[in-house]
N, C-alpha and C positions, 0 to 999 in steps of 0.2 A: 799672607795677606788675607782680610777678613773679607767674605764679599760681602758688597754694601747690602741692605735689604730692601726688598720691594714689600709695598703694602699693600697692591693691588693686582692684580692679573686676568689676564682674559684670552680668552680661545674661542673660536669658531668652527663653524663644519655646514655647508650646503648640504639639506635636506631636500629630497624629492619625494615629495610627500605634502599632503594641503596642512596650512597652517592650525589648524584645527586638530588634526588628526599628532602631528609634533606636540601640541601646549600637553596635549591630552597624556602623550606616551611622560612625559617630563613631569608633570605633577601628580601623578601616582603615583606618591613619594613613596610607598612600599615597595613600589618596585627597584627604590633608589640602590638595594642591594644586587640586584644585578646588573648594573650600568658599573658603579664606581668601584675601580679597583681595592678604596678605603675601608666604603661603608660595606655592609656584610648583612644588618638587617634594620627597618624602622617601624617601630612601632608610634600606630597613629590609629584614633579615634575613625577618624576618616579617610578612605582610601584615597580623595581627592582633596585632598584641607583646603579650607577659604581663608580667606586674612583674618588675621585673628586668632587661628587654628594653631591649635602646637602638637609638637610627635618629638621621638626621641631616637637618635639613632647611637647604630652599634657598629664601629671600627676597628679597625687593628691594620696594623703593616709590619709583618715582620712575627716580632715577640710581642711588641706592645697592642694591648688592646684598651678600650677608652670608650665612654657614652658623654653624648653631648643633648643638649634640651633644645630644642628650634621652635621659634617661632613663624609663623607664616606674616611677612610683612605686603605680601601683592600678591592675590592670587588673582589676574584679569584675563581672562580664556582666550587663546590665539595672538598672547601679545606676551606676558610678563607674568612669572614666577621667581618668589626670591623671599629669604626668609631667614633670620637671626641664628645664630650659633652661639650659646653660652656654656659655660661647664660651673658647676658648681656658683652658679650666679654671676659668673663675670665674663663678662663680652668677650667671643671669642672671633667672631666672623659673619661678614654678611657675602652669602651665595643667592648669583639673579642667574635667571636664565630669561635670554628675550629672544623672540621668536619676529624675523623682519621679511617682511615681504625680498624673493629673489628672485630673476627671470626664471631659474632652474625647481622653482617652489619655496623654499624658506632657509633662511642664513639662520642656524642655532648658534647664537653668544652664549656660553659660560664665563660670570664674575666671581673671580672672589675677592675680598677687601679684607682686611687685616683689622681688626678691631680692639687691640690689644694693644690701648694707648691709654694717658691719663691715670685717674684713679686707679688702683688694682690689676696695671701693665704688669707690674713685674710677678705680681702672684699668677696670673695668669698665661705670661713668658712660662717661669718653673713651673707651671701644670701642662701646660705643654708638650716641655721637654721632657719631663717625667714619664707623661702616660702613652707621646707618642713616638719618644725617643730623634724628634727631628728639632735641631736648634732653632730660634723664630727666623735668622737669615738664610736659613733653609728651610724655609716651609714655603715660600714661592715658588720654587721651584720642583718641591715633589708634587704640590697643587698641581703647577703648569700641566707634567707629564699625567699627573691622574686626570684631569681635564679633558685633554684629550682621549684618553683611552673612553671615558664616561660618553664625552660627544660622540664616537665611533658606534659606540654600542648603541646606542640613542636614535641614533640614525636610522641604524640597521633593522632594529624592533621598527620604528613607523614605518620604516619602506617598505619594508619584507612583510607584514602582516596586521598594518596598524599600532603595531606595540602590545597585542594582545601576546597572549600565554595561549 
């Protein structure tokens, strides 16, 4: 039996730590390589990208390894981070990170959407599968579990020292 696919998902994690000091550890998208279990390195003009802003990151899981082009679509400090995924020009995923007031200090949401509909769905599905060896009704799901791991880490860096190095 095929499982159905999801095209969206999300995860959270209560941060203790001021909303400010979270937005901050979360968009230093260089540092994206040690949060996510995927990504491994990003290269980015700007250590902190504003909207508008693009960088490129470096994955692998397993054998497969892949770069994808991001754009920054919100970069708005202590509230909202989230920014495009394409691969070779074609829409691959939109990732937000929103930062919510908690009594405990801030709830971190992690989104991912699926963006791999319409025009250039199926070239996009086969580059996928190709470069990351996960079928597209299995990529919610290894999302989900890297999500979490990412949020953990996330966490850990703003409580434990701000997020600094």
């Amino acid at each position: 039996m095929r499982t159905p696919r999801e095209w969206a998902v999300q995860e959270s994690v209560v941060v203790r730590a001021p909303a400010a000091r979270v937005y901050a550890t979360v968009a230093r998208i260089r540092d994206m390589g040690r949060w996510s279990p995927e990504c491994w390195a990003v290269l980015s003009r700007h250590a902190t990208p504003r909207t508008g802003d693009r960088f490129w990151g470096f994955n692998r899981r397993g054998p497969w390894v892949w770069f994808t082009s991001c754009r920054v679509v919100r970069a708005e400090p202590e509230r909202e981070f989230a920014f495009k995924v394409t691969s070779f020009g074609l829409p691959i995923a939109l990732w937000r990170y929103r930062v919510i007031p908690h009594p405990d200090g801030v709830e971190l949401v992690e989104q991912w959407q699926d963006l791999r509909r319409g025009r250039g769905a199926k070239a996009a599905e086969f580059l996928g599968r190709t470069f990351t060896g996960t079928p597209p009704q299995e990529r919610a799901g290894v999302n989900r579990a890297g999500m979490r791991t990412t949020l953990h880490r996330i966490a850990r860096a703003a409580e434990e020292r701000g997020g600094q190095r």
